[in-house]
SETI-223505 format. One line per field, with one value per atom (N, C-alpha, C): residue number from 1; residue in one letter; chain; atom name; z, y, x. Coordinates in nm, 4 decimals. Layout:
% SETI-223505
rotor = [NUM  ...]
zagu = [a  ...]
drenro = [A  ...]
gumi = [CA  ...]
up = [Z  ...]
north = [Y  ...]
east = [X  ...]
***
This chain:
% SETI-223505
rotor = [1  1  1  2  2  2  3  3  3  4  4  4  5  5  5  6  6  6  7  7  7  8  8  8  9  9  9  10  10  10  11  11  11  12  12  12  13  13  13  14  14  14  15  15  15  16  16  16  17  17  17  18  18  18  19  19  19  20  20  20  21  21  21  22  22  22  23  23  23  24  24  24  25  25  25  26  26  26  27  27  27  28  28  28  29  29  29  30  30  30  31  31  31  32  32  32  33  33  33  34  34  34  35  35  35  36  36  36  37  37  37  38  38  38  39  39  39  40  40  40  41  41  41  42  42  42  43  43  43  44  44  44  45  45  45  46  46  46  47  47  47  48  48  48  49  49  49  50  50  50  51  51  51  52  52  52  53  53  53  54  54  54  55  55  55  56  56  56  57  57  57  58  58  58  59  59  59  60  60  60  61  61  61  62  62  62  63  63  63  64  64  64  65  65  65  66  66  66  67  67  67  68  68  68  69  69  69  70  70  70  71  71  71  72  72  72  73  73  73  74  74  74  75  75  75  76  76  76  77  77  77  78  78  78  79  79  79  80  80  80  81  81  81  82  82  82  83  83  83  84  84  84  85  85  85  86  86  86  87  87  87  88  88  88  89  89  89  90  90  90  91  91  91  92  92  92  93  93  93  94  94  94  95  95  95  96  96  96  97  97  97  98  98  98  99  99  99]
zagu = [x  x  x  x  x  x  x  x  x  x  x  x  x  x  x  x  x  x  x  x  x  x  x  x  x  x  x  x  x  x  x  x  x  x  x  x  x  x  x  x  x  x  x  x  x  x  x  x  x  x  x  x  x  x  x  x  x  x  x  x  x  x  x  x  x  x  x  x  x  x  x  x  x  x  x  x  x  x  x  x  x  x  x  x  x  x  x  x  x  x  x  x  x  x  x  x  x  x  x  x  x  x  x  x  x  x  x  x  x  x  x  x  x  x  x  x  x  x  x  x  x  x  x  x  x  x  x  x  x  x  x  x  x  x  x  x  x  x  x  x  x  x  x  x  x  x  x  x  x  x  x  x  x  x  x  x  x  x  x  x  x  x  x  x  x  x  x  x  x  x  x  x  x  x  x  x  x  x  x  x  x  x  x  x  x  x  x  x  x  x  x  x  x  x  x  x  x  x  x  x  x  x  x  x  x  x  x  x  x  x  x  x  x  x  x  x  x  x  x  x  x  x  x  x  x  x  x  x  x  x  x  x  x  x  x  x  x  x  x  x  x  x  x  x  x  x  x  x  x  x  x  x  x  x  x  x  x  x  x  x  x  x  x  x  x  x  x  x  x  x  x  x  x  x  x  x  x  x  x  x  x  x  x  x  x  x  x  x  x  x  x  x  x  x  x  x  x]
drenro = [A  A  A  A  A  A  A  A  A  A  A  A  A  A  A  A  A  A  A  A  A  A  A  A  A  A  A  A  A  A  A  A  A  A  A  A  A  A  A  A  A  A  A  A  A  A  A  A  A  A  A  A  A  A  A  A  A  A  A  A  A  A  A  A  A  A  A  A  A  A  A  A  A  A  A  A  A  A  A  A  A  A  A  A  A  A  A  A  A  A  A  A  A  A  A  A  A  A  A  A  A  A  A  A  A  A  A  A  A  A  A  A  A  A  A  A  A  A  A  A  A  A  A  A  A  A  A  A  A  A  A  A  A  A  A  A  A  A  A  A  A  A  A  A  A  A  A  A  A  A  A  A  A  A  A  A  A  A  A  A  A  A  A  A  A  A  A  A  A  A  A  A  A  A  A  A  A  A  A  A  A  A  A  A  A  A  A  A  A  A  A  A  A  A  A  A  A  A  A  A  A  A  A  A  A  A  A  A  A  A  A  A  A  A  A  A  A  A  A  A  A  A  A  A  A  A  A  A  A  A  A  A  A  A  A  A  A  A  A  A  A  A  A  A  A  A  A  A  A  A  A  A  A  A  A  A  A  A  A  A  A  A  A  A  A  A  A  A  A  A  A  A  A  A  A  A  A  A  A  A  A  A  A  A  A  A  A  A  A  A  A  A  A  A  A  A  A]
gumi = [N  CA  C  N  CA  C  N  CA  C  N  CA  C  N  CA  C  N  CA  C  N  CA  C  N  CA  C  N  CA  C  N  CA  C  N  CA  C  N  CA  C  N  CA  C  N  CA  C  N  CA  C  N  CA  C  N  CA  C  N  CA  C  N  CA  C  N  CA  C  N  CA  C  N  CA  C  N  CA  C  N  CA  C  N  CA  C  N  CA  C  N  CA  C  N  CA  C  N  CA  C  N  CA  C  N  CA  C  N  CA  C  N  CA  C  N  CA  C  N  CA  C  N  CA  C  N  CA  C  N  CA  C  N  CA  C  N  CA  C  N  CA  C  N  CA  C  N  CA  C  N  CA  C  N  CA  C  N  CA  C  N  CA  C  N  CA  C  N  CA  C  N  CA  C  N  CA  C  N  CA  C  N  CA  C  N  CA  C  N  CA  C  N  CA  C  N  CA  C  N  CA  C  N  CA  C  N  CA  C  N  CA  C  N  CA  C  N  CA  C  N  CA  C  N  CA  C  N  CA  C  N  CA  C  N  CA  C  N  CA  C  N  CA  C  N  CA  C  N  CA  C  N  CA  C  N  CA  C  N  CA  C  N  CA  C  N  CA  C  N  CA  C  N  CA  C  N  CA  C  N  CA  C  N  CA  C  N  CA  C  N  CA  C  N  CA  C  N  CA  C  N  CA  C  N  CA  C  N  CA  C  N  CA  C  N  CA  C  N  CA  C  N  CA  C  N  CA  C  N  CA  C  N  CA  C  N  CA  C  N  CA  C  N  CA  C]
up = [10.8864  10.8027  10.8858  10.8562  10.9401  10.8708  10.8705  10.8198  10.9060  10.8456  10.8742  10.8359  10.9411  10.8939  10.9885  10.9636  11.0105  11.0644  11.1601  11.2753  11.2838  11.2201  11.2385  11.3941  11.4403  11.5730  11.5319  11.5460  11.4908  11.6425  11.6090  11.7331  11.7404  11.8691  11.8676  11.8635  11.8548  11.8394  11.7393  11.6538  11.4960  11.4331  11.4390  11.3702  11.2421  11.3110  11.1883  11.2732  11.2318  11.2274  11.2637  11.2033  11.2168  11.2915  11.2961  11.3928  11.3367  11.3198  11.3035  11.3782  11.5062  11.5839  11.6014  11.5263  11.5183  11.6331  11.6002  11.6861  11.8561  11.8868  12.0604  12.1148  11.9747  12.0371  12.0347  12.1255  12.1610  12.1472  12.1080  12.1624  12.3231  12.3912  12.4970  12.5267  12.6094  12.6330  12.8022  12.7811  12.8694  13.0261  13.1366  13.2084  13.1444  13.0673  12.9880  12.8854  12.8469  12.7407  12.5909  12.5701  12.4517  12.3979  12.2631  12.2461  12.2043  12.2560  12.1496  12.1310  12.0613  12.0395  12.1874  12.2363  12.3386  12.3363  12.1941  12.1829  12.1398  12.1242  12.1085  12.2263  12.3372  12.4342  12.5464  12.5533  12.6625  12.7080  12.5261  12.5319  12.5273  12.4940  12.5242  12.6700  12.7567  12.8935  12.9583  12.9411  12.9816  12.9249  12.8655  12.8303  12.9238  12.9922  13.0718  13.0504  12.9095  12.8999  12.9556  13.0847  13.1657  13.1771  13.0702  13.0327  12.9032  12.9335  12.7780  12.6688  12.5766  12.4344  12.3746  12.4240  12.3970  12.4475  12.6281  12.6670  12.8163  12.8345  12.9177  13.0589  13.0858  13.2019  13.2847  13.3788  13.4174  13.3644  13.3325  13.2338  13.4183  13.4159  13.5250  13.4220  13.3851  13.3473  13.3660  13.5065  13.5843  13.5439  13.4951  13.4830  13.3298  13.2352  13.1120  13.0775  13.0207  12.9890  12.8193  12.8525  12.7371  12.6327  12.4795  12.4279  12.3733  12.3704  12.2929  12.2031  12.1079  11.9818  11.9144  11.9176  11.7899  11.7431  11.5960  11.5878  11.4977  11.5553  11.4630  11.4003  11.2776  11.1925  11.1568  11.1187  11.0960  10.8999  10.9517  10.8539  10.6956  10.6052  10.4760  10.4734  10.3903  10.3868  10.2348  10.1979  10.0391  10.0100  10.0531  10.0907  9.9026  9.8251  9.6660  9.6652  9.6648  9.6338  9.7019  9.8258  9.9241  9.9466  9.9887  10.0381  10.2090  10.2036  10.3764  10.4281  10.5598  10.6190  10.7520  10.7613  10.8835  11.0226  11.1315  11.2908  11.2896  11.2663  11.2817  11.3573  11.3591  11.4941  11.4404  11.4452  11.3615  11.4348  11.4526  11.4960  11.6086  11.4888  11.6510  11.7568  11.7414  11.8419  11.8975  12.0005  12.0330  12.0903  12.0828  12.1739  12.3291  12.4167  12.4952  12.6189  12.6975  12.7924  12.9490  12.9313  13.0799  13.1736  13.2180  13.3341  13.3321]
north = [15.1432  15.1423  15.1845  15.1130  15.1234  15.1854  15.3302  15.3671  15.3372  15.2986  15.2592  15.3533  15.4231  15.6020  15.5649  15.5881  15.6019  15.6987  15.7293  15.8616  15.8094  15.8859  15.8686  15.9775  15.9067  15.9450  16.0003  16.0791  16.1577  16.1236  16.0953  16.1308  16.2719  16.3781  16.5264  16.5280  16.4562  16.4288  16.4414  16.3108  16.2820  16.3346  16.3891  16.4389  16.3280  16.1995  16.0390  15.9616  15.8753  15.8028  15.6577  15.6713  15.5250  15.4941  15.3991  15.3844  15.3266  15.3364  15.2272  15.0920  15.0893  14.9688  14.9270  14.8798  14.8900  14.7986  14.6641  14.5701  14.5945  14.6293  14.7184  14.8731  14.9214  15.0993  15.0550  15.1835  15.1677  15.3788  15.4215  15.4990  15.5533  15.6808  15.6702  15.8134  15.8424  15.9711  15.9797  16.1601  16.2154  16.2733  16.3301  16.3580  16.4737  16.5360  16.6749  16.6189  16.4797  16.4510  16.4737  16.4736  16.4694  16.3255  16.3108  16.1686  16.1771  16.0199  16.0138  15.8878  15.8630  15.7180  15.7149  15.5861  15.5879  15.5585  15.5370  15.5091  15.6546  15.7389  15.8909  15.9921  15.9608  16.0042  15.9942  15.8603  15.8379  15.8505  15.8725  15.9056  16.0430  16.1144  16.2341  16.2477  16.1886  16.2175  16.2201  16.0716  16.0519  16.1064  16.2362  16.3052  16.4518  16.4216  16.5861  16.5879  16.6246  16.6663  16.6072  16.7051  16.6199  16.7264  16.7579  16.8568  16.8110  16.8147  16.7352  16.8602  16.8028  16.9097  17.0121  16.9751  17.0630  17.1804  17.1166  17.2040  17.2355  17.2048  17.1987  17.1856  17.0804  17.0520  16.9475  16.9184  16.7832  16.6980  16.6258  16.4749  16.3510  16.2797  16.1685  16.0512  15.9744  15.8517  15.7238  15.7504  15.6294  15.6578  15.8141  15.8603  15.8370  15.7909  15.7656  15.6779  15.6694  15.5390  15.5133  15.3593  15.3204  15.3323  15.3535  15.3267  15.2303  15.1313  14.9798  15.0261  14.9725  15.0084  15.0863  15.1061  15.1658  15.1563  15.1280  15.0378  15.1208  15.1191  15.1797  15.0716  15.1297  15.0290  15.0947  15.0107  15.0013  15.0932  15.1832  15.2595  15.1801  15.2103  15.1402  15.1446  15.0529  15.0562  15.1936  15.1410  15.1949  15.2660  15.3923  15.5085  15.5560  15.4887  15.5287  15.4926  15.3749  15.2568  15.2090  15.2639  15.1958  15.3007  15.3011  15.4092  15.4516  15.5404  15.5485  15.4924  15.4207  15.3098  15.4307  15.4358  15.5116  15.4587  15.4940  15.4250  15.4615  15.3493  15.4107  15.3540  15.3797  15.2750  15.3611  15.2419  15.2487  15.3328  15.4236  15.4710  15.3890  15.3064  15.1709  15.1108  15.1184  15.0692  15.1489  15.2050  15.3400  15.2883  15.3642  15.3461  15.2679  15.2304  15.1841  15.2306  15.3115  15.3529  15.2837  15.2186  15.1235  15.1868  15.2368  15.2338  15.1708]
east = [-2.2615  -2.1441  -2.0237  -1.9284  -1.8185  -1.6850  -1.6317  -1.5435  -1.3679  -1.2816  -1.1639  -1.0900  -1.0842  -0.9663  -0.8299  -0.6904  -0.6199  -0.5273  -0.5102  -0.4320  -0.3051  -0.1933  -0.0683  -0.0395  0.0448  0.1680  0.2806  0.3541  0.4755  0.5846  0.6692  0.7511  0.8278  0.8223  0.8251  0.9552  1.0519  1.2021  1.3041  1.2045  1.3348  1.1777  1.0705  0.9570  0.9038  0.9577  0.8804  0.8005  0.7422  0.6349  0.7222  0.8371  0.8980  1.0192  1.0707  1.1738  1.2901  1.4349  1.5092  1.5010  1.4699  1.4560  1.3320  1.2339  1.1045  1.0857  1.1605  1.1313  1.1118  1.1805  1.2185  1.1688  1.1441  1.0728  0.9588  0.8816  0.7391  0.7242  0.5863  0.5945  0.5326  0.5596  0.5568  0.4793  0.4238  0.3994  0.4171  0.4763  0.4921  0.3499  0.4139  0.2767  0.2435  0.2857  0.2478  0.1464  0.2011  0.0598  0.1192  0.2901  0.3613  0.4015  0.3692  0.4264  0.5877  0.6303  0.8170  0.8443  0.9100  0.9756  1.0495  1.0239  1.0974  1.2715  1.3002  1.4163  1.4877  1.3873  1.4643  1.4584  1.3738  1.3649  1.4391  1.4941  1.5656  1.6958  1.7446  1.9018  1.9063  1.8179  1.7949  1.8131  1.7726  1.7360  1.8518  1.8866  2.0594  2.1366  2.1606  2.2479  2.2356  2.1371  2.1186  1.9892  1.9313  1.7804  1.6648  1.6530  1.5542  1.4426  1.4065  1.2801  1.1995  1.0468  1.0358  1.0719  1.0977  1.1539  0.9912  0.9132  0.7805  0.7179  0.7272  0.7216  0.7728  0.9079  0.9852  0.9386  0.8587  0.7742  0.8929  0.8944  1.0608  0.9776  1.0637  1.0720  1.0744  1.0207  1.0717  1.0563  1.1396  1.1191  0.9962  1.0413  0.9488  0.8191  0.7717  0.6599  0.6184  0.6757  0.6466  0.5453  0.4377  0.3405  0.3808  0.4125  0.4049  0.2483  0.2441  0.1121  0.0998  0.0046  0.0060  -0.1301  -0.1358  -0.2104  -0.1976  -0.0496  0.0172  0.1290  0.1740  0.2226  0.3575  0.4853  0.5910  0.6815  0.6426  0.7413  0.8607  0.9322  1.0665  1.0846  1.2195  1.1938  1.2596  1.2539  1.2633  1.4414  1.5203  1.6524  1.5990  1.5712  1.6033  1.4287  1.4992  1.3274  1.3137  1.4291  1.4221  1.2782  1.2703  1.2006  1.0845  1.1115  0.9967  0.9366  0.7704  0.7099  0.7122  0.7241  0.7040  0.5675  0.6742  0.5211  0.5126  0.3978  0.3580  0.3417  0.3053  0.2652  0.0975  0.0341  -0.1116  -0.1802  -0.3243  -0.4030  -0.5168  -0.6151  -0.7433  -0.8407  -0.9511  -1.0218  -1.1059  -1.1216  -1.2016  -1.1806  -1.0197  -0.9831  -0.8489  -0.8642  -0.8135  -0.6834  -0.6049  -0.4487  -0.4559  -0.4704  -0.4296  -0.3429  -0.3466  -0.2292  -0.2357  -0.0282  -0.0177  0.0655  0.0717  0.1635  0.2638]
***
């Protein structure tokens, strides 16, 4: 029997699951082993903050791995109405990390 549980990703940044730019963010983790939206991380970086926000280890860019098998969606216009969609990735088939 095969159970289908889902593990949400938080980004340690804006502390959501989702992205305004769903289409173009990815999340990313650090060599410390912290995850972020990469679209909240980087302008972070280029502003000075070149420490990750967790646990102030140096940040190198070049050193970031993208994660593929997980998936951030785009956050709701109208959160009245819509439920929050989460970033998840199924147990079976585990995240993915590239260089």
């Amino acid at each position: 029997m095969t159970m289908s549980s889902k593990e949400e990703f938080f980004c340690s940044l804006c502390l959501d699951v989702t992205s305004e730019n769903s289409k173009d963010d990815y999340f990313v983790s650090t060599e410390c082993g912290h995850l972020f939206h990469y679209e909240c991380l980087v302008p972070a970086y280029n502003n000075g903050y070149r420490t990750c926000p967790i646990c102030r280890d140096q940040l190198k860019l070049d050193k970031l791995r993208k994660l593929f098998g997980i998936q951030v969606k785009r956050t709701p216009k109208r959160s009245n109405t819509a439920q929050s969609q989460t970033a998840t990735t199924s147990k079976d088939s585990s995240a993915a990390v590239v260089k």
